[in-house]
N, C-alpha and C positions, 0 to 999 in steps of 0.2 A: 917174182910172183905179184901180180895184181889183184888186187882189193877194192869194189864198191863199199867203201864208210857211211853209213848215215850217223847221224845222232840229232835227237831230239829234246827237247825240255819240254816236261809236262806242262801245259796251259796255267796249272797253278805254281808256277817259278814265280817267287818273290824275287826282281830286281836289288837284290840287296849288294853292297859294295863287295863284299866278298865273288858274289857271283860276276857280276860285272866286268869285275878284274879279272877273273877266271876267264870269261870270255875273250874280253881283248887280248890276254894274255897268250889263248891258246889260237886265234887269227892272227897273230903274232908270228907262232911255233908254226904253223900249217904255212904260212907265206915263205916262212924258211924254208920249209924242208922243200917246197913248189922249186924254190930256185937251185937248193941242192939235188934237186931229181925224187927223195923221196916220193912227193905227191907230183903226179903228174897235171894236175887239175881240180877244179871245186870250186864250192863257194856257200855262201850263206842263201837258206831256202827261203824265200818268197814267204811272207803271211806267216808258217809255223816260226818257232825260234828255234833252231837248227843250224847244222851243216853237212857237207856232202861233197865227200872228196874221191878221189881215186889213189892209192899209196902200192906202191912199187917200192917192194922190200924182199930180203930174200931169204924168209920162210915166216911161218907160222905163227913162229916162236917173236920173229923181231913185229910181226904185223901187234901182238900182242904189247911189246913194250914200246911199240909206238902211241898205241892206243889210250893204253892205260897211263903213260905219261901227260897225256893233255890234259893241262889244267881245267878243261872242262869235264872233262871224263867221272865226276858222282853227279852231276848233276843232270847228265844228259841218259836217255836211254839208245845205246847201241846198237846197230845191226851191221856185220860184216859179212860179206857176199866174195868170194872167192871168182877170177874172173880168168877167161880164157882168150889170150889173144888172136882176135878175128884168125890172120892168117893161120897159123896156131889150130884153129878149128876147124878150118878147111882141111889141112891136113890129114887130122886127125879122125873125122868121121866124113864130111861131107863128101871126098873124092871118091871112097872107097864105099858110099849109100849111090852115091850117081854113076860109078861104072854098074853094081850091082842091078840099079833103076835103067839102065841102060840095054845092060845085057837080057833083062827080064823081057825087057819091050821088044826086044830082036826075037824072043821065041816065039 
């Protein structure tokens, strides 16, 4: 299953050594998993203090104790996006809307 991650730290994050090391710590954990396949991709966003990965895991349950394992994970604010892979979604809706779109146009 794939998963769009964000996470964000409020503008008011104090750089304090705790947080810091949390950070590094968890760019750390995120490079790992890159190389073990968990994350297939990401990085650190531009301007906000964030991250933004893509994690390929297999269910719900484990995207959750990925999640919440990251040493950054109280400090940052979450958003997980459940994802469908392109081919995946042709399959699934797009063939069977463009034969219908097709056979519509034929009447």
């Amino acid at each position: 299953m794939l998963f769009l991650v964000a996470g964000q730290c409020p503008i008011s994050t104090e750089p304090t050594p705790d947080f810091l090391q949390a950070s590094r710590d968890t760019l750390e954990q995120l490079g790992a998993m890159q190389r073990d396949g968990r994350v297939r991709g990401g990085g650190v966003l531009i301007g906000p203090l964030g991250v933004c990965f893509i994690a390929d895991v297999a269910s719900n349950e484990a995207m959750h104790v990925l999640l919440t394992t990251l040493p950054s994970f109280r400090y940052a604010d979450w958003e997980v996006t459940p994802l469908i892979p392109f081919e995946r979604d042709v399959e699934l809706s797009l063939d069977d809307a463009l034969s219908r779109a097709r056979a519509s146009a034929a009447d």
